[in-house]
VOBA-1610 file (N, C-alpha, C; in pm, whole numbers, padded with zeros to 5 digits, always signed):
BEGIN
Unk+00085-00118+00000Unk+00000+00000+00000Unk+00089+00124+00000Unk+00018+00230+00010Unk+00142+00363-00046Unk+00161+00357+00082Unk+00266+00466+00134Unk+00331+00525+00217Unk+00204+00578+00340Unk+00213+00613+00440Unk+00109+00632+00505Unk+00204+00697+00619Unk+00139+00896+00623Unk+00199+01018+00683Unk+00212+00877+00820Unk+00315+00975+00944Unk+00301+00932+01029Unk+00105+00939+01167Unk+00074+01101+01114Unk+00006+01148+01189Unk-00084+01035+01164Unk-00118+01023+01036Unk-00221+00901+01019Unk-00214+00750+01067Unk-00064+00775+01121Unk-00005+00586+01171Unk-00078+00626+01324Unk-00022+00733+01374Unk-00082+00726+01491Unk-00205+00714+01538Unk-00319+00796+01393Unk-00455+00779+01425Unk-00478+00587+01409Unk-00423+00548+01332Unk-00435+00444+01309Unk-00402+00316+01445Unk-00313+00349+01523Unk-00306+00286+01611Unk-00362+00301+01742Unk-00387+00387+01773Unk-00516+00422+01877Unk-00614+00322+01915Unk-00670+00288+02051Unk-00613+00335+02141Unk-00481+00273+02186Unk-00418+00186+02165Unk-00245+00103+02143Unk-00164+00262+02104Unk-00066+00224+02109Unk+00078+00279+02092Unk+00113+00249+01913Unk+00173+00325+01907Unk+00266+00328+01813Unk+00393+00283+01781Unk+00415+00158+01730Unk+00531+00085+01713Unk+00640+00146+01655Unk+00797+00186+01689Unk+00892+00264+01568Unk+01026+00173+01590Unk+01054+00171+01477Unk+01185+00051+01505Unk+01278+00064+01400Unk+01413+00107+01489Unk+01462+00126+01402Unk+01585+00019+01278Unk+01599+00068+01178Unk+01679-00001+01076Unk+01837+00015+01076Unk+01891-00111+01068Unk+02012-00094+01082Unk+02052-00133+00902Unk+02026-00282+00893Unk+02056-00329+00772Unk+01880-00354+00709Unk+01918-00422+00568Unk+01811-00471+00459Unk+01738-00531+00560Unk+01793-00679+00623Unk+01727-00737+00689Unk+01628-00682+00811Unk+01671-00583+00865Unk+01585-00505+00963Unk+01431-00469+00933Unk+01481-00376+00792Unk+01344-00342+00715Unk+01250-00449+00674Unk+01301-00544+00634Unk+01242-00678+00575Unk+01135-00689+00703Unk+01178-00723+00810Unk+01138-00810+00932Unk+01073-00687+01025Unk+01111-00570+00999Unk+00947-00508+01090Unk+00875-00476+00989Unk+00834-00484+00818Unk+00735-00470+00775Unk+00700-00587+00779Unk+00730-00697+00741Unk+00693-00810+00802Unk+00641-00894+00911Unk+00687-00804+00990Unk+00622-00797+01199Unk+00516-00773+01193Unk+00528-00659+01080Unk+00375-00552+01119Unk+00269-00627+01071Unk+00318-00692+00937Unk+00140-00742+00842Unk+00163-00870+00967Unk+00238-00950+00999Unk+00180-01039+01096Unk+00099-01029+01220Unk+00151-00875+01313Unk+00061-00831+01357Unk-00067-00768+01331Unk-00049-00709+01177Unk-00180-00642+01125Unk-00191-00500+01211Unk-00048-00419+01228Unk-00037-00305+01292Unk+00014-00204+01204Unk-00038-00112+01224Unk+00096+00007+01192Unk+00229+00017+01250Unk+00371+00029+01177Unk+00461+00061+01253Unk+00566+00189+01173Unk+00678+00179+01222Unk+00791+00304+01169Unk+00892+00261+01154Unk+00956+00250+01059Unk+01081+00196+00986Unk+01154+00337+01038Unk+01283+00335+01128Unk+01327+00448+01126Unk+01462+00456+01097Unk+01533+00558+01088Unk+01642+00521+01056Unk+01762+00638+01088Unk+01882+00590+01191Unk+01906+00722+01282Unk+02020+00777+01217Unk+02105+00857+01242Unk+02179+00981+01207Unk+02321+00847+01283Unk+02378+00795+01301Unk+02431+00706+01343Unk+02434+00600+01240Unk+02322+00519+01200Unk+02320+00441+01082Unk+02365+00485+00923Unk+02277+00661+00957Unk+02356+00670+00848Unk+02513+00711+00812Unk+02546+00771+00920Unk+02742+00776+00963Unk+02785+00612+00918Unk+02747+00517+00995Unk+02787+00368+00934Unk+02758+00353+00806Unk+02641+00342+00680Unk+02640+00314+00557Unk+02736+00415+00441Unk+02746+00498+00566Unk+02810+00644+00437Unk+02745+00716+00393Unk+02626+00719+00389Unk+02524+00824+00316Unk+02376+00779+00357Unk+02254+00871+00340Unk+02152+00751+00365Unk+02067+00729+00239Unk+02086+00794+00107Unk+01986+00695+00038Unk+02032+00556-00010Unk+02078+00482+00017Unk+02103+00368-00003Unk+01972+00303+00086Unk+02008+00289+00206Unk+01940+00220+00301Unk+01759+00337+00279Unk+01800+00433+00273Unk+01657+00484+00290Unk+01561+00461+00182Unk+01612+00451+00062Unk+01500+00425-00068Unk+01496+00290-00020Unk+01596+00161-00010Unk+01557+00070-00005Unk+01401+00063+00099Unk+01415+00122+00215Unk+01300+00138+00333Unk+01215+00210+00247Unk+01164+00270+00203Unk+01042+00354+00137Unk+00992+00237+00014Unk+01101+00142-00025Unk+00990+00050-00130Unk+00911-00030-00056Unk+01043-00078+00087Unk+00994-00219+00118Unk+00823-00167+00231Unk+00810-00062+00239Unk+00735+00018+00328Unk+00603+00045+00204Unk+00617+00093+00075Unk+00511+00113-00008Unk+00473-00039-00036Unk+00561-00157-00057Unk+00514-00223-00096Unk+00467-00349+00019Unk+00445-00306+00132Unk+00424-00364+00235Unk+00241-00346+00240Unk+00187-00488+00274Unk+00011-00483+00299Unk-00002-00394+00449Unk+00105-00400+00510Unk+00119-00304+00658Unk+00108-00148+00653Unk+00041-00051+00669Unk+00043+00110+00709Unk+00218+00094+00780Unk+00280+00156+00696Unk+00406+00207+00748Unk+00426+00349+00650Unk+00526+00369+00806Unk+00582+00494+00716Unk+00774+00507+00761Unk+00810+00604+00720Unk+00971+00598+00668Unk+00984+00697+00802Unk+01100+00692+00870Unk+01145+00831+00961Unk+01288+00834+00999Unk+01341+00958+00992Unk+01477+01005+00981Unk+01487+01043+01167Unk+01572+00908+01230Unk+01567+00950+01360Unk+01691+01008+01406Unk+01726+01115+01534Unk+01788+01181+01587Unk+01899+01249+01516Unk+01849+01314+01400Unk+01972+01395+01311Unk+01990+01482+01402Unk+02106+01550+01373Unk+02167+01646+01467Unk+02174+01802+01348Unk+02126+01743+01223Unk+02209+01851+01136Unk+02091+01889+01036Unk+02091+01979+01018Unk+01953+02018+00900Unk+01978+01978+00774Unk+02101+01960+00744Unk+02172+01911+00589Unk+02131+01755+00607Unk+02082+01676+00741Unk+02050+01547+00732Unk+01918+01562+00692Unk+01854+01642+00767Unk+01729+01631+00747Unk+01628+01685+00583Unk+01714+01798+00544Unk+01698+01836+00418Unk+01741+01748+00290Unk+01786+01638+00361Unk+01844+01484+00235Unk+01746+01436+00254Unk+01677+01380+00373Unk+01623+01286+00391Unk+01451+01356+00349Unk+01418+01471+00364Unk+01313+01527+00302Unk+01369+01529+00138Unk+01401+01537+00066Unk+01422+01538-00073Unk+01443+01370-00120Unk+01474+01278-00033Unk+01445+01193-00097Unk+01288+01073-00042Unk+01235+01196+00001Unk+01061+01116+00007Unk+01004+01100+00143Unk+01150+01137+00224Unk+01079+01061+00357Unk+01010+01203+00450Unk+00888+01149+00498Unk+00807+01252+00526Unk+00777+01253+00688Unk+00935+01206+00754Unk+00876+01262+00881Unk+01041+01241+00922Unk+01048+01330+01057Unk+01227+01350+01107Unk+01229+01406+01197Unk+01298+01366+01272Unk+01357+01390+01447Unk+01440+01501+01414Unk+01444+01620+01471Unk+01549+01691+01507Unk+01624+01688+01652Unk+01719+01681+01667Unk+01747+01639+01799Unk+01851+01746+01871Unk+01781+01867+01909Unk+01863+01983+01956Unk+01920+01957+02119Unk+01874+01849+02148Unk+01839+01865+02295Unk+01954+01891+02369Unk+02068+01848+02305Unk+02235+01877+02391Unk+02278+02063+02405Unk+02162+02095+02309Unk+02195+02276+02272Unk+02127+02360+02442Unk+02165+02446+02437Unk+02091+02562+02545Unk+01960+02492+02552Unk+01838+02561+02570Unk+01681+02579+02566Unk+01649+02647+02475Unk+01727+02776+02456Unk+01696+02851+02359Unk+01720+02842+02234Unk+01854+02768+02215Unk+01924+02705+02110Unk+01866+02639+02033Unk+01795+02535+02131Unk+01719+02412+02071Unk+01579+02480+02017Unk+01520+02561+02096Unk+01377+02663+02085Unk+01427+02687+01932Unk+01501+02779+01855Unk+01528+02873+01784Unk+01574+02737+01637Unk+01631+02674+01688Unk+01695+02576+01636Unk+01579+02467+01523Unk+01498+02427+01641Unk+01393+02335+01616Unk+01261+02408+01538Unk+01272+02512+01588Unk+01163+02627+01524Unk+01184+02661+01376Unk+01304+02639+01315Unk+01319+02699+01212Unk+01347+02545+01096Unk+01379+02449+01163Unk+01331+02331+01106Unk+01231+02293+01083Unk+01117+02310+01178Unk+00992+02286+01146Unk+00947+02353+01068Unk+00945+02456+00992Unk+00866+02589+00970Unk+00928+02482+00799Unk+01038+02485+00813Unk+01084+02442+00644Unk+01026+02324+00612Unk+01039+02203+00727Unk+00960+02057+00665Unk+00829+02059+00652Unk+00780+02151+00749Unk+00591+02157+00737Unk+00527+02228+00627Unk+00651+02317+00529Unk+00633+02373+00367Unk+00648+02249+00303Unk+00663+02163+00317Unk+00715+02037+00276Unk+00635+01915+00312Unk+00543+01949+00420Unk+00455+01837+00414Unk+00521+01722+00555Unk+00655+01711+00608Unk+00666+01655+00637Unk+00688+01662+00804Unk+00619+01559+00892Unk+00629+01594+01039Unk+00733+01587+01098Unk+00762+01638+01150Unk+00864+01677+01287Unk+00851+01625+01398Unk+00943+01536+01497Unk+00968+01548+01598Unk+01091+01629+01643Unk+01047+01625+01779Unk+01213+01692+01851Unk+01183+01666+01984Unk+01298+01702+02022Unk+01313+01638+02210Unk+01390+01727+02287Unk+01266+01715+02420Unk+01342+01869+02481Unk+01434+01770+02634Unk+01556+01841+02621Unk+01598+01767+02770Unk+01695+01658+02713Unk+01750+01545+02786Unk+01825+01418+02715Unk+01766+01275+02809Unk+01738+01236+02716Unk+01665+01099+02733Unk+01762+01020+02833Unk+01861+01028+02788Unk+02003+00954+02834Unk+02032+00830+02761Unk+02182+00794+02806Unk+02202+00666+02765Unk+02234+00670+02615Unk+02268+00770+02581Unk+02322+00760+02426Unk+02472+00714+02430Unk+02564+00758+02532Unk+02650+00690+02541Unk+02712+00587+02656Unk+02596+00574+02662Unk+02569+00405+02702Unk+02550+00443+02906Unk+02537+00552+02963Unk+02562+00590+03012Unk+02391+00607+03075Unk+02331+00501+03190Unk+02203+00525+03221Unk+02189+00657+03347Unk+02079+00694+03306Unk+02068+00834+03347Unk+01899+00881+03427Unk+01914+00801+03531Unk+01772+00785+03628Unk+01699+00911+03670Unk+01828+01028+03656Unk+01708+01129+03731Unk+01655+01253+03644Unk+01684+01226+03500Unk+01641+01299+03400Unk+01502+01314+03405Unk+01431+01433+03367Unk+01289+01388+03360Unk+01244+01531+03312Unk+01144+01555+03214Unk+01071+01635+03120Unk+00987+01693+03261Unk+01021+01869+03258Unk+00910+01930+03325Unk+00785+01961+03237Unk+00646+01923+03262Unk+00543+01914+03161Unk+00508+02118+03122Unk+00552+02164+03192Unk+00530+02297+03190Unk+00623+02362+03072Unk+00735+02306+03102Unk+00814+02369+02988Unk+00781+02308+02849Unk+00778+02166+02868Unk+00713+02081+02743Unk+00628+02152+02651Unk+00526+02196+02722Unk+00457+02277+02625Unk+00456+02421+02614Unk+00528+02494+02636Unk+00628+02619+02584Unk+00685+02568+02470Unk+00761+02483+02503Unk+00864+02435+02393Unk+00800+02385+02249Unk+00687+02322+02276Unk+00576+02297+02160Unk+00548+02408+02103Unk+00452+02492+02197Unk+00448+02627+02105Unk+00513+02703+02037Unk+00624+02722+02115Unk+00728+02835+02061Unk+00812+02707+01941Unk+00790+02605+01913Unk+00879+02556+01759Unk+00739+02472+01671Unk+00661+02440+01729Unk+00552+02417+01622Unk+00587+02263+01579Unk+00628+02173+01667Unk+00650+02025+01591Unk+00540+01935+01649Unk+00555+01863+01563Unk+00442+01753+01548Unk+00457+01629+01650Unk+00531+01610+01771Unk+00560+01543+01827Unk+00672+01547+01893Unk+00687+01488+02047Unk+00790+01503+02132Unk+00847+01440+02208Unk+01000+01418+02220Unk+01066+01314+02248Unk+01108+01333+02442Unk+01002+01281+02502Unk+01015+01287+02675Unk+01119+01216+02744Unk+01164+01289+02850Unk+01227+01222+02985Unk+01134+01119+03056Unk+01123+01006+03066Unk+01044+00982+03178Unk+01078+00890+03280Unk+01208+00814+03234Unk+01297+00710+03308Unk+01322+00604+03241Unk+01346+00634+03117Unk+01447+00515+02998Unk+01532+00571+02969Unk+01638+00482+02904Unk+01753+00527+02877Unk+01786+00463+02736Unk+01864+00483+02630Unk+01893+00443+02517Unk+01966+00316+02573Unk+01998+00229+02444Unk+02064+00103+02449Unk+02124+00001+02616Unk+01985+00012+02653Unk+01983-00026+02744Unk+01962-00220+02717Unk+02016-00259+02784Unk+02045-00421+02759Unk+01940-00564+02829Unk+01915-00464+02990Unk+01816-00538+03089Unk+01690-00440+03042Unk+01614-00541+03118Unk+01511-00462+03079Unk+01437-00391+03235Unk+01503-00317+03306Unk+01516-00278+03442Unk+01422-00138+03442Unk+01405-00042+03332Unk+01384+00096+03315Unk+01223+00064+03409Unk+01282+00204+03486Unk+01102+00190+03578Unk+01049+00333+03496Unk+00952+00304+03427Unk+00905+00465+03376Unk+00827+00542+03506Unk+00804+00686+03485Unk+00747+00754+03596Unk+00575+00797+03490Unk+00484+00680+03508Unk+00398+00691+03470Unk+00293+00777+03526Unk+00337+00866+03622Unk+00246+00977+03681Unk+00280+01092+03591Unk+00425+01117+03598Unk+00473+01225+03472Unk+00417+01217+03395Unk+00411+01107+03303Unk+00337+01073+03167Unk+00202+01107+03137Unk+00125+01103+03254Unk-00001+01132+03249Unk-00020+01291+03236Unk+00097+01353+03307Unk+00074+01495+03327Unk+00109+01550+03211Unk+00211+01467+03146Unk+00300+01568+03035Unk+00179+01528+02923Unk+00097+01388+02925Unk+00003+01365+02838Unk-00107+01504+02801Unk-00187+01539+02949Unk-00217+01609+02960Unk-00210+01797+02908Unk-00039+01810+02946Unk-00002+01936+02916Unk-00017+01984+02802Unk+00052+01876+02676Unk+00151+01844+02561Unk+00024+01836+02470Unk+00034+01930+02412Unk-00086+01930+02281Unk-00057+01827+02166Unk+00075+01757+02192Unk+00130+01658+02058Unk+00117+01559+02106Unk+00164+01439+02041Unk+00186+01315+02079Unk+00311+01316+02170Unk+00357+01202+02257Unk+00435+01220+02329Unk+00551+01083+02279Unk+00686+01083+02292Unk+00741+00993+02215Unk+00844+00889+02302Unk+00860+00780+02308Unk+00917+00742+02438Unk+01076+00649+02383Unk+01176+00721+02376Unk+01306+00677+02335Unk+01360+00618+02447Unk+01452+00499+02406Unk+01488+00417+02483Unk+01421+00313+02533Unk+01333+00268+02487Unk+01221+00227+02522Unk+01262+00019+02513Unk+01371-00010+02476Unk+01432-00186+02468Unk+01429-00163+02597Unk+01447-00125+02672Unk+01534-00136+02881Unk+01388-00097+02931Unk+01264-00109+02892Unk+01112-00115+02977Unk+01083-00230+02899Unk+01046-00314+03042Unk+00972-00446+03035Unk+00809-00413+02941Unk+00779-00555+02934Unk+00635-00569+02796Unk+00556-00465+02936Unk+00525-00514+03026Unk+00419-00447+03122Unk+00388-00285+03115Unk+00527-00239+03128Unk+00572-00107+03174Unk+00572-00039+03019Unk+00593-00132+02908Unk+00542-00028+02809Unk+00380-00002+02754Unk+00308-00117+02807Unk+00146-00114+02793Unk+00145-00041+02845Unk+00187-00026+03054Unk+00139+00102+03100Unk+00132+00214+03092Unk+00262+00234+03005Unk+00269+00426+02962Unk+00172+00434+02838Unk+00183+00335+02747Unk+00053+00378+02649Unk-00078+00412+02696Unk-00140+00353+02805Unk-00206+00355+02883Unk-00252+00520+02946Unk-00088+00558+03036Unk-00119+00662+03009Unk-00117+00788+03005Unk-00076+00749+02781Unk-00057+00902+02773Unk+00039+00882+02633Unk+00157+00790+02642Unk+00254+00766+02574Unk+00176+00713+02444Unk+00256+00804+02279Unk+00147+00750+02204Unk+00265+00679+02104Unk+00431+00725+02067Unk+00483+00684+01958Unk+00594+00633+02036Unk+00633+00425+02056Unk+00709+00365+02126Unk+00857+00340+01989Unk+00985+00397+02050Unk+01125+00396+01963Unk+01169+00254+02034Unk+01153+00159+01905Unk+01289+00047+01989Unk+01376-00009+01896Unk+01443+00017+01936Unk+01609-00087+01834Unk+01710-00189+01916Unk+01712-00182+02074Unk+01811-00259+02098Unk+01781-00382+02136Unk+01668-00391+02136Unk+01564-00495+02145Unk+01576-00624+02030Unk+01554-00533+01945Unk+01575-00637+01778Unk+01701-00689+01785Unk+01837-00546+01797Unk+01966-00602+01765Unk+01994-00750+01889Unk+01974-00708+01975Unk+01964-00820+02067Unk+01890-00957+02036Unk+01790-00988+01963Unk+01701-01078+01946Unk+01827-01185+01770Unk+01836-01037+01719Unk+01917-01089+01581Unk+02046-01122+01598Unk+02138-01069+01717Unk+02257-01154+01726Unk+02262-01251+01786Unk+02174-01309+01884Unk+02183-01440+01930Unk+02145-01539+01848Unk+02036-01479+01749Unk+02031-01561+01649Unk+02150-01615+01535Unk+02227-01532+01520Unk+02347-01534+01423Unk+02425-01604+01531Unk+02434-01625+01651Unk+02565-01673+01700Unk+02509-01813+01732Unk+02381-01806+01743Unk+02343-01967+01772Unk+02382-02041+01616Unk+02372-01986+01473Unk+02384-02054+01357Unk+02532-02044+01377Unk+02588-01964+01381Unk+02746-01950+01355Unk+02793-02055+01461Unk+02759-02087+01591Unk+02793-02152+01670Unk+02841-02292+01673Unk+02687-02328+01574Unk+02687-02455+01524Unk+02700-02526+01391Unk+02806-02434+01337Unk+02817-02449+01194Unk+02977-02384+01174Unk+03137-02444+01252Unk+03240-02331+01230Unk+03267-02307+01049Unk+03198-02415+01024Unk+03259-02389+00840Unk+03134-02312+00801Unk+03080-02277+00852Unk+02963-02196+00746Unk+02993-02059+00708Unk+02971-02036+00566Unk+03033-01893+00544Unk+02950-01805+00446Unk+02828-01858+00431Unk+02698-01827+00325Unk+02611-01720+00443Unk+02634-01566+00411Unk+02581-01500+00508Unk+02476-01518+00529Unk+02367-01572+00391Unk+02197-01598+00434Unk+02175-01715+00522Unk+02263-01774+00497Unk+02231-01869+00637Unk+02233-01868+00796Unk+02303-01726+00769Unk+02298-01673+00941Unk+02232-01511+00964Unk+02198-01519+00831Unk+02069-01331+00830Unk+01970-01332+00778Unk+01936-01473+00726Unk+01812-01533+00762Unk+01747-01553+00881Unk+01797-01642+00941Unk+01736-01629+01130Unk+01735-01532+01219Unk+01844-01437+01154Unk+01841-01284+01232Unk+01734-01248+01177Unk+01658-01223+01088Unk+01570-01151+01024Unk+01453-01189+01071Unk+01466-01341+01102Unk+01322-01402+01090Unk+01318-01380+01275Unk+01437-01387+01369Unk+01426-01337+01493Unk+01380-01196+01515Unk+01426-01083+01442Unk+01375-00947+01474Unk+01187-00916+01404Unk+01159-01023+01293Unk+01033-01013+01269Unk+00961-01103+01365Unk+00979-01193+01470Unk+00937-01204+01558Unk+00911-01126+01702Unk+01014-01086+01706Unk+01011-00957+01812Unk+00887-00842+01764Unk+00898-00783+01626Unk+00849-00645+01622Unk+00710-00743+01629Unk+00655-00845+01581Unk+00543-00889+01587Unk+00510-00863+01721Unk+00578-00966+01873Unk+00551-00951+01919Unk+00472-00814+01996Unk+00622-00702+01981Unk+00620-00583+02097Unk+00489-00441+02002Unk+00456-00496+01874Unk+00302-00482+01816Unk+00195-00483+01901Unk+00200-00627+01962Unk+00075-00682+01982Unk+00080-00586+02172Unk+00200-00629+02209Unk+00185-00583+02365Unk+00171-00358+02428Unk+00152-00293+02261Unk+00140-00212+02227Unk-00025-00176+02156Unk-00084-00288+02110Unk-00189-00290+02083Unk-00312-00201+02142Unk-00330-00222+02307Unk-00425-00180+02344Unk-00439-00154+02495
//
C-alpha cells in the first residue's frame, strides 16, 4: 500500500501505541514490515543519524525502506531518527521521507527553541512531520541516566514556541539499554500527556519491560522507539547458527534467522502495544 503520513499511523493505532523501530541493515526493514502485516499493525521503519554515519550516506538504506514500506500490505511509514544537522534532514526530506527527528536537545533551551523552530517551519512547507526532544533521554553513550525527567510545563512552551508535530520525553528510559530494568514515571506521563498538545514519544524504550510499556501507552505515551531490542534478538540468532556451523560462510544462512528473529520480536512488541 502507499506510504502512510506518520500522523495518520498514529490515528491508526489508537487506542495502542505506536510501534517505531529502528533499521540498521536490509534485513531489519524486511522483518518489521513483516512484523507488522503479521501483527496487522501500523509501525515506523526508522532510521538514525548514526546508521547513516555507518552506511556512508543515507539513500542507499533509505530508498531501499520507502519500497519495502510502499510495498508492504502493513500502514508504514519511513522516519529520519535523531539527526543532529539540518543538511540530514533536508536529504532525507528530498528523498521522500516525510517525517524527522530533530534532535537539539544537547543545545541551550533557547538554542534548541530557535533551532527546532526553524526546522519545522521548512519541513511543514514540505509536508513533512517533525519530531524533537526537549531535555536528554540519556544513555546515548551508554551511560544510564535515572534522574532525568521532562518538566510538563516547559514541554509545552517548547511545543508552542517551535511548532513540531511530536515530542521526544524524559520519563525514566535510557537508550541502548540491555536489561530490561527501566522503571518509567507513569504519573509524569499522564501529566506531560495532559499538558503536551502533541503526541508524546518514548526513546529508549528496549530497557522497559512488555508491562511497563502497555502502561505508559495507557497513560498518555502515544509513539514507542525500539532498536536494541531487535539487535539483541538478531545476534543471538546469528551466533546460535554461527555456533553450530564453524565452516559456514553463506551469510543468508545466518541473516536469515536474524531476520526471521527481529520479525518475531516487532510482531511480538506490536501486539503488547496494541491496546
Amino acid at each position: 500500500m502507499p506510504l502512510t503520513p506518520v500522523s495518520e499511523l498514529i490515528a491508526a493505532a489508537r487506542p495502542g501505541g505506536l510501534g517505531a523501530f529502528n533499521v540498521i541493515t536490509l534485513e531489519h526493514a524486511e522483518a518489521i514490515a513483516a512484523g507488522a502485516e503479521a501483527a496487522d499493525r501500523p509501525a515506523v521503519l526508522q532510521i538514525s543519524e548514526n546508521t547513516v554515519a555507518y552506511h556512508g550516506s543515507l539513500a542507499p538504506l533509505a530508498l531501499a525502506c520507502l519500497r519495502i514500506a510502499a510495498d508492504s500490505t502493513a500502514p508504514l511509514a519511513v522516519h529520519l531518527d535523531h539527526a543532529t544537522s539540518f543538511a540530514l534532514v533536508r536529504a532525507a526530506a528530498e528523498l521522500g521521507i516525510g517525517s524527522v527527528m530533530y534532535d537539539g536537545s544537547t543545545a541551550a533551551y533557547a538554542d534548541n527553541v530557535a533551532a527546532t523552530a526553524e526546522i519545522a517551519a521548512w519541513c511543514h512547507a514540505r509536508g513533512v512531520f517533525v519530531e524533537a526532544e526537549l531535555g536528554a533521554v540519556g544513555g546515548k553513550d551508554g551511560a544510564h541516566t535515572p534522574g532525568v525527567r521532562t518538566d510538563p510545563a516547559e514541554a509545552a512552551e517548547f511545543v508552542a514556541a517551535t511548532g513540531v508535530d511530536a515530542l521526544a520525553v524524559a520519563v525514566g528510559s535510557a537508550h541502548a539499554m540491555h536489561e530490561r530494568s527501566a522503571e518509567l514515571d507513569n504519573e509524569l506521563i499522564g501529566r506531560l500527556s495532559v499538558k503536551v498538545p502533541v503526541p508524546l514519544v518514548l526513546h529508549g524504550s528496549s530497557g522497559v519491560p512488555d508491562a511497563g510499556l502497555h502502561a505508559a501507552v495507557q497513560h498518555g505515551m502515544t509513539k514507542i522507539n525500539l532498536a536494541t531490542r531487535l539487535n539483541i534478538e538478531a545476534t543471538a540468532a546469528v551466533r546460535a547458527v554461527l555456533g553450530s556451523d564453524a565452516a559456514l560462510s553463506d551469510p543468508r544462512k545466518y541473516l536469515r534467522p536474524a531476520r526471521t528473529a527481529i520479525q518475531r520480536e516487532v510482531t511480538h512488541l506490536l501486539r503488547v502495544l496494541r491496546d
